[in-house]
C-alpha positions in Angstrom: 0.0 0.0 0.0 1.1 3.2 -0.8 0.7 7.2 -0.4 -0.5 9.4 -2.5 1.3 11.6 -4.4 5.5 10.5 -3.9 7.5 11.7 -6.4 9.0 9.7 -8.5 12.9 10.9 -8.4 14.4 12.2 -5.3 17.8 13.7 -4.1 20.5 11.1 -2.6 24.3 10.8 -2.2 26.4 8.8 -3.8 30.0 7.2 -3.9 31.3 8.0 -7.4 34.7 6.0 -6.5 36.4 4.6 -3.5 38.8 7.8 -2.1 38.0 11.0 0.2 35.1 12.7 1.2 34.9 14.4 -2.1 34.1 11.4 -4.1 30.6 12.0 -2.1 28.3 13.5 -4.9 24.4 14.6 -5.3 22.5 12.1 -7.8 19.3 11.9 -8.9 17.6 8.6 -8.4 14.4 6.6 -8.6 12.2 6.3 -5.0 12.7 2.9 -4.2 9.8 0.6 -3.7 9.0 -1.1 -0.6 9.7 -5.1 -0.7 7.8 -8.0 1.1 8.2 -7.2 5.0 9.6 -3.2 4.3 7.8 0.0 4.9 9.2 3.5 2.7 10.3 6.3 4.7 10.1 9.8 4.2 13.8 10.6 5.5 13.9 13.9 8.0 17.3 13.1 9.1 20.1 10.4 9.1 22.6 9.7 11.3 26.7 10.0 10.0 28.9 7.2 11.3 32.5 5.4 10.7 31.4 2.5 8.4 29.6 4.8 5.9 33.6 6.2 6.0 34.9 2.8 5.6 32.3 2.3 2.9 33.5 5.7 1.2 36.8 4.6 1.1 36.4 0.7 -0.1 36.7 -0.8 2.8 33.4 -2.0 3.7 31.0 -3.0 1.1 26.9 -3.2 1.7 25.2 -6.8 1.8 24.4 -8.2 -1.1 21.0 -6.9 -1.7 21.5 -3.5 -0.1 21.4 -0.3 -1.4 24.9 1.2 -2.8 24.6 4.2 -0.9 25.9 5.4 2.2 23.7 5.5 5.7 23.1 3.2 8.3 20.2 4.4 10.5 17.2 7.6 9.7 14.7 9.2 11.1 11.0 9.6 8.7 7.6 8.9 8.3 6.6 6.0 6.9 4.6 6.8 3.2 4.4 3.6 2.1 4.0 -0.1 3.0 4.4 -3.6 1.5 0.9 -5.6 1.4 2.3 -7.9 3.8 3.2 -5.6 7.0 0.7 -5.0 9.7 2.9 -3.5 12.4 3.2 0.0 10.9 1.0 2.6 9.1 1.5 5.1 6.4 2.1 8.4 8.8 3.8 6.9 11.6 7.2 8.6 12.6 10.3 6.4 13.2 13.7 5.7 13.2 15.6 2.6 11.3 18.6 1.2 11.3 19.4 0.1 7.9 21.9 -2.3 6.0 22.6 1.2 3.3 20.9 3.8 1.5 20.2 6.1 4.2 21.8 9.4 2.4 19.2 10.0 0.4 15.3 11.2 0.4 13.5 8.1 1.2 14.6 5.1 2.0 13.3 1.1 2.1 13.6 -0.6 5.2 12.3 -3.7 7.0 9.5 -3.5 9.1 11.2 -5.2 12.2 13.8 -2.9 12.0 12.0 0.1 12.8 11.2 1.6 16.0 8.5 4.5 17.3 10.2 8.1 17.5 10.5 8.1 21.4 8.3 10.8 22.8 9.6 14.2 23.3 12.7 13.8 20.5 12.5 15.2 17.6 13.3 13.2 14.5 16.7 15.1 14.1 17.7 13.1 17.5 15.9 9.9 16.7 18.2 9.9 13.9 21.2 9.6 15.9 19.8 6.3 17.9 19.4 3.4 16.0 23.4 2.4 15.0 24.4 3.1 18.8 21.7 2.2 20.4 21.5 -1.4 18.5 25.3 -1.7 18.5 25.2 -1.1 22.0 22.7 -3.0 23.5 23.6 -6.4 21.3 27.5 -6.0 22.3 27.1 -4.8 25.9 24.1 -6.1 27.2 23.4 -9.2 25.2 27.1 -11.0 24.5 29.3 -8.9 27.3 26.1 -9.8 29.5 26.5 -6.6 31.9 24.7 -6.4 35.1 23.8 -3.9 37.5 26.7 -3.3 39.9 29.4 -4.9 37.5 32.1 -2.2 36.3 32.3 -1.3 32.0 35.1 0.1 30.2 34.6 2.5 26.8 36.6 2.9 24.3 36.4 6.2 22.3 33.8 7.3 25.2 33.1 10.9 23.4 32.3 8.8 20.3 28.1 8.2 18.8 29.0 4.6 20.3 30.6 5.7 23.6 28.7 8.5 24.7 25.1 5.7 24.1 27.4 2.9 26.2 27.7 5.2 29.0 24.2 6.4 29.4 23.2 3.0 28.7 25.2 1.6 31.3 24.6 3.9 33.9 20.9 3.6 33.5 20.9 0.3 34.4 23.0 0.5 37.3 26.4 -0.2 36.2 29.7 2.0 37.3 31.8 3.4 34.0 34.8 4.1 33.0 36.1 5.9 29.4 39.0 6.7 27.3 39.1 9.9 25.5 41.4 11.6 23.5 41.3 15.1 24.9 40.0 16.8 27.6 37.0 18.8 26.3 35.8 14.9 25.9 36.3 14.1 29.1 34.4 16.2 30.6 31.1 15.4 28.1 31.7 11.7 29.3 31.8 12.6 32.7 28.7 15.0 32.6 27.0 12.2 30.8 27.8 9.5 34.1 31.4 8.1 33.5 33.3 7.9 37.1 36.7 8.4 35.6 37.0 9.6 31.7 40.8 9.1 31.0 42.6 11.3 28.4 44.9 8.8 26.8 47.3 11.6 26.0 48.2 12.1 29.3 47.6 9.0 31.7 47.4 5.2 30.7 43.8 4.0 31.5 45.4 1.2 33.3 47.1 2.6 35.9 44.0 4.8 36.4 41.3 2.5 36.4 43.5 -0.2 38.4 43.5 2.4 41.0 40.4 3.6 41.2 38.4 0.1 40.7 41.1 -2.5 40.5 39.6 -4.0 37.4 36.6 -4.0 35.2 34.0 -6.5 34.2 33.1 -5.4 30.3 35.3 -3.5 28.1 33.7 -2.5 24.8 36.8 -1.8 22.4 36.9 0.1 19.2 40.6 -0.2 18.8 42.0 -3.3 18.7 45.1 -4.8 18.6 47.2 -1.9 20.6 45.2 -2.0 23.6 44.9 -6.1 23.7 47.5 -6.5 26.6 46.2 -3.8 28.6 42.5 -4.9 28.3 43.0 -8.3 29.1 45.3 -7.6 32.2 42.4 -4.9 33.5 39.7 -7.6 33.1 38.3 -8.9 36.2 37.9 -13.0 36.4 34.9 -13.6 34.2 35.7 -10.6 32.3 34.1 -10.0 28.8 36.3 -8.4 26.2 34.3 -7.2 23.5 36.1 -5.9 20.2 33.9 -3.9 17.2 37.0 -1.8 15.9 40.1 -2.3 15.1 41.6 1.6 14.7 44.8 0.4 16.3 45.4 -2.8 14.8 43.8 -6.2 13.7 46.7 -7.9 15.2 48.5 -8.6 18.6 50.2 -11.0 20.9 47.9 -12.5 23.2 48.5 -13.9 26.8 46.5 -17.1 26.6 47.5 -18.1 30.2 45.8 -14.8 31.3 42.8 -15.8 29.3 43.3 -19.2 31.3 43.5 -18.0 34.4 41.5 -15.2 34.9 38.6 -17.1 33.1 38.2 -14.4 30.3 36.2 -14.0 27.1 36.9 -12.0 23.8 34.4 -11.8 21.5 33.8 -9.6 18.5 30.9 -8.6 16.2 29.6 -6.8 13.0 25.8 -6.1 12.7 25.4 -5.0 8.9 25.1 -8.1 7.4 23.1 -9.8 10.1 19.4 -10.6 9.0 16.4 -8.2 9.6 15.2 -11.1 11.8 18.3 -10.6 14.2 18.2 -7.5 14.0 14.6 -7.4 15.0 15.0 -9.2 18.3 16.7 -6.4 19.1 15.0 -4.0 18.3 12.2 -5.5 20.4 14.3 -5.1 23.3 15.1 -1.6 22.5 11.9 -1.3 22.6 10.7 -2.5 25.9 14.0 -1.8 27.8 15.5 1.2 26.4 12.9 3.7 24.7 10.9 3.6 28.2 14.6 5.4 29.9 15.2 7.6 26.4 11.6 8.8 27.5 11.8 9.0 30.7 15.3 11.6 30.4 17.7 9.2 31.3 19.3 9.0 28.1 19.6 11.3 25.4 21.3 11.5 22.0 24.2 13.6 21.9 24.7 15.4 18.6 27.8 17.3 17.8 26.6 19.2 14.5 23.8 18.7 11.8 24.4 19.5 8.0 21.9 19.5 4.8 22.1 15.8 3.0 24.1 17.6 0.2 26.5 19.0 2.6 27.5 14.6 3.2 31.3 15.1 2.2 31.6 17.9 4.9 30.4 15.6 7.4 32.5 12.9 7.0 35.6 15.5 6.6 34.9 17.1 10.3 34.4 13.1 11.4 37.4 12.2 10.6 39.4 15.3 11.9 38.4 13.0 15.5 37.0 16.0 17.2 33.7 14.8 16.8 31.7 14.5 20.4 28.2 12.5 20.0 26.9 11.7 16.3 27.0 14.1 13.2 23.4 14.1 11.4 22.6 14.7 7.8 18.8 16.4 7.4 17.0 17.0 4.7 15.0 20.4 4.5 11.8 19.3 2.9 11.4 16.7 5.3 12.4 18.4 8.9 10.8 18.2 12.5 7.3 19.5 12.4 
């Protein structure tokens, strides 16, 4: 079923060629047509994160099936839906995380993979939710099993990914530490409920957090190899290492008698080319344990700077300059907060 009156073209951004953010270009391109279990959205805003980078520079191809362009989660009203879904309606406003083709005017996405904007956002912030908040909640909470009382470590704490992890894991009752690369960060992931935010320019995390806690019980890592030693020594017996990023290196030496003796576990995931059914379990959980606290104030998206959908290749140049605190978000004038 569709709505009346969609145009047939609309606006989106493309990747002429692997290379910099200048290889980012308006095209024109047909709406795309929702599929069996997919609703069309009406984009008002999309988030701007480090795969669609990766996938700028080559690095990171979409799913087969996907959409070529760029952009994993939006914010929209749904205009159209495929005969087959029954859980959404043509008007409703929501956010999606998607497997591509968020930089763009409309999007298609499936069904299960949307969620309700969350009462008193507006769809500028809902945009910046889905890709942290699912990456977040499956990694943390689902394979790093945190609990309330148990201690997390973040990565990149001022990052879209960090800055959800805290709040997240404050909200349900855990303590937090970060690492940051300058100060002005530290403070935002202190103000947002880190104990200790640790600028790694000046002070090894480890010494810091061995003082101040003696050890953790999650880390969530975005960097890899260069912090391997040091994340496995700070890890508390039954400890959860959990890698999705490897900015400092895919490789390292690793201490298995450490991992023997202290009981540990590393694990690692991606989420893009997981299936709409996956990802829909989680979303149900974001649903019923997360959206409630985003409501209720407890957590909140924190968005460093919004640019027009053509201005894409100025986004990704300021978000890779690393002075990026919270999520960047692309927004498309026609389609803005009411």
């Amino acid at each position: 079923m569709g709505a009346r009156d969609l145009p047939a073209q609309m606006t989106a951004i493309e990747i002429s060629a692997p290379g910099g953010p200048d290889v980012l270009h308006p095209v024109t391109r047909p709406v795309p047509q929702p599929d069996t279990g997919e609703v069309l959205i009406r984009i008002a805003a999309a988030g701007v994160n480090r795969p669609d980078c990766l996938q700028r520079r080559g690095l990171y191809p979409p799913p087969d099936g996907a959409s070529d362009l760029p952009g994993l989660e939006v914010a929209g009203t749904v205009v159209a839906i495929a005969d087959d879904v029954t859980s959404l309606s043509i008007g409703d406003r929501v956010c999606a995380l998607l497997a591509g083709g968020g930089y763009a005017e409309f999007c298609t996405a499936p069904a299960v993979q949307c969620l309700p904007v969350p009462e008193g956002l507006t769809l500028t912030q809902a945009a910046a939710l889905p890709e942290t908040c699912f990456t977040v909640w499956t990694n943390v909470f689902d394979r790093g099993r945190l609990t309330s009382g148990e201690t997390l470590l973040v990565h990149g704490g001022a990052s879209g990914i960090g800055t959800t992890a805290i709040q997240l894991a404050r909200a349900f009752g855990s303590r937090v530490f970060a690492t940051v690369g300058s100060d002005a960060k530290r403070e935002l992931c202190e103000s947002l409920g880190a104990e200790r935010a640790i600028n790694y320019h000046a002070e090894r995390f480890i010494d810091v957090i061995g003082a101040a806690a003696g050890g953790v019980d999650v880390i969530l890592d975005i960097v890899g190899g260069a912090y391997l030693d040091d994340n496995t020594r700070l890890l508390n017996t039954g400890g959860r290492l959990i890698v999705i990023g490897i900015l400092g290196g895919a490789k390292a030496e690793l201490n298995l008698g450490r991992v023997l003796t202290k009981r540990l576990v590393i694990t690692g995931s991606t989420l893009r080319n997981r299936s709409p059914a996956f990802k829909g379990e989680i979303a149900r959980s974001l649903r019923s344990q997360v959206w409630p606290k985003i409501e209720a104030g407890a957590i909140a998206p924190v968005i460093h700077a919004t640019f027009p959908l053509t201005e894409a290749a100025r986004a990704h140049e300021i978000l890779e300059a690393n002075a990026v605190m919270g999520k960047i978000v692309l927004c498309n004038e026609e389609s803005g907060d009411p």
